[in-house]
N, C-alpha and C positions, 0 to 999 in steps of 0.2 A: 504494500500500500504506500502512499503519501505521507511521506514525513518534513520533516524541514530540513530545509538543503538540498535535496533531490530535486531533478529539473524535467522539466513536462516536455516534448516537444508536438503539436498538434498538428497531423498535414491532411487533414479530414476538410473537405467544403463542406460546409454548415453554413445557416445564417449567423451573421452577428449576433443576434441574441441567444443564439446556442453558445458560441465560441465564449462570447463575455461570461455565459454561465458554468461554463467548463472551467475557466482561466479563474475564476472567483473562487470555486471548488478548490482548487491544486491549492492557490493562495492562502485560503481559508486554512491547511494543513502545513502551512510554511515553506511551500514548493515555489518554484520558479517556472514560469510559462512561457513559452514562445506560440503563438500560432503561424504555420507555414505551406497551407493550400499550396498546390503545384498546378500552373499551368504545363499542358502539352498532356500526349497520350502514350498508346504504346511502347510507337518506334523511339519517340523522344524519351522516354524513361529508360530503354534498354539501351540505347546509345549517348545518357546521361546530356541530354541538352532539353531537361527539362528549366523551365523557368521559377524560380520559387519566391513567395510574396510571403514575408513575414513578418509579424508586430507583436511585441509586448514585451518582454525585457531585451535590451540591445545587447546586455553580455553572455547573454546565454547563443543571441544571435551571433555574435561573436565568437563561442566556444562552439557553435554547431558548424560553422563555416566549413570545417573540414571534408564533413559529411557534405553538405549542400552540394561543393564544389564538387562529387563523386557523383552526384544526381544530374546536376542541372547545368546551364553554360552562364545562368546570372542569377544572383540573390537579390530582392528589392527588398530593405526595412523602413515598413510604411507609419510606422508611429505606436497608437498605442492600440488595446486589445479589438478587434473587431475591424479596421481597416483592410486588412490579409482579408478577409469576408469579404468583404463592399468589392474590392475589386476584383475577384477572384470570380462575383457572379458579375459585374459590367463585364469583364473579357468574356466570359461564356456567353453572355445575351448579344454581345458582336459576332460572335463566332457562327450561332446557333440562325441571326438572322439573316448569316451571311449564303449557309448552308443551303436555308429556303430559297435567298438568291439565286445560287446556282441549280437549283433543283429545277426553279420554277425555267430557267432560262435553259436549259437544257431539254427540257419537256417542252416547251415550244417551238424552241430551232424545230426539234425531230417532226414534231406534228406541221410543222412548217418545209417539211421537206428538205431540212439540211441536215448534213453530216455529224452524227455526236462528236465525233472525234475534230471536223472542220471548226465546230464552236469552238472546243479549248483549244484550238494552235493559234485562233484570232483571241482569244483571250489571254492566250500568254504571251503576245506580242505587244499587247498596251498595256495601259496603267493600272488595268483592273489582274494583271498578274500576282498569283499571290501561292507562296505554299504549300496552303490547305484545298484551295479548287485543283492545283497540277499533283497532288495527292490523291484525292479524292475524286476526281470528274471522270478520269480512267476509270477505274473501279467504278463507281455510279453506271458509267455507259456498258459495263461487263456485267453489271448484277451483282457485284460481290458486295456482301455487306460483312464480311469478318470483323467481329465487334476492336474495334480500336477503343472508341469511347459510346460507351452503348445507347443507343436514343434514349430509354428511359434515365439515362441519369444526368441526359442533355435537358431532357423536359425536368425536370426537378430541378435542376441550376436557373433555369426560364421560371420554374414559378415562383420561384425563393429573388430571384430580381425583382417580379411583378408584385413578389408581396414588400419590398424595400422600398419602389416606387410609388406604389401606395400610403408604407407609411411617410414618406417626405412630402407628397404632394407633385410627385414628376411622372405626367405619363407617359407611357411607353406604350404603343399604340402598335408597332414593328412587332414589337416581343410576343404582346397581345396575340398579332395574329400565327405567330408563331407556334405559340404553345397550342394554340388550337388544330394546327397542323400535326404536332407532334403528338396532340391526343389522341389524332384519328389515326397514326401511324401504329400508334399503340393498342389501341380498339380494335387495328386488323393483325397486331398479333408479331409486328414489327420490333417491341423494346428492346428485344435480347439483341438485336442489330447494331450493327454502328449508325451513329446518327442518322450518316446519310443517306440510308435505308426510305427517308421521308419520300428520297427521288419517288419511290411507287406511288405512294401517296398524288404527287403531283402530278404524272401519266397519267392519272381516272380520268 
């Protein structure tokens, strides 16, 4: 168990208001906390260029460094407990509405009579190039859905934003339709999928 002087490190996405009540808990027993949510999936974990976002005491963020640097290719220290959260669901709510983007844009090329494969070479040619579409657009246009990051724990990052937004007062209207996409992706039985499994979704 938790005693004093023993150090917590957290790499769990939760909401902030789990994370603050985790981090309270350790504290409460004299322990030291770091929260450190990991962006990236898979490939990025096995070839340690995950990204790691962590807050709440900087010297344990300090004594973890070592570790981090075996995971990830950058460590961000965002301040104080619950930060690591807030952005850890913003990069997934870009991510996740980026997904549908390409979902949706690839579903029309096709039923427009152009080439899957002719969309992503003009998309990796311009400014809308990006790592995660010449990752994933392949795959999409093959049917492979091998979960990397699995749609249902894409749609949970989406509604843990939608419930942040809510409580601030900012809405998010993209997200909104998002998760509604990835409900019905789930409803046919797609969650165990990787995210972009939604592509089917978006072919009906």
């Amino acid at each position: 168990g938790m005693s004093p002087g023993k150090k917590y490190v957290d790499m769990s996405t939760v909401d902030e208001a789990c994370i603050i009540e985790i981090a309270a808990a350790i504290k409460s027993k004299g322990g030291v906390f770091l929260e450190a949510p990991m962006c990236g999936s898979k490939a990025p974990a096995i070839n340690g260029q995950l990204i790691i976002l962590t807050a709440g005491d900087a010297s344990l963020k300090h004594d973890a460094q070592p570790c981090f640097d075996v995971m990830g290719k950058r460590t961000f220290f965002l301040g104080e407990v619950g930060a690591g959260a807030r952005m850890k669901l913003v990069v997934n709510t870009v991510m996740a509405i980026n997904i549908q983007a390409l979902s949706e844009a690839l579903a029309l090329g096709q039923r427009a009579g152009l080439n899957g494969s002719d969309v992503m070479a003009v998309l990796e040619e311009g400014s809308l190039k990006s790592p995660m579409y010449s990752l994933k657009g392949p795959k999409m246009l093959e049917g492979d859905y091998a979960p990397n990051f699995p749609l249902k724990y894409q749609q949970k990052d989406v509604r843990l934003a939608m419930a942040l937004g809510q409580r601030l007062g900012q809405p998010l209207p993209a997200a909104a339709v998002v998760n509604d996409v990835f409900m019905a992706a789930i409803a046919a039985g797609q969650g165990d999928f990787d995210m972009s499994a939604i592509f089917e979704i978006s072919k009906l």
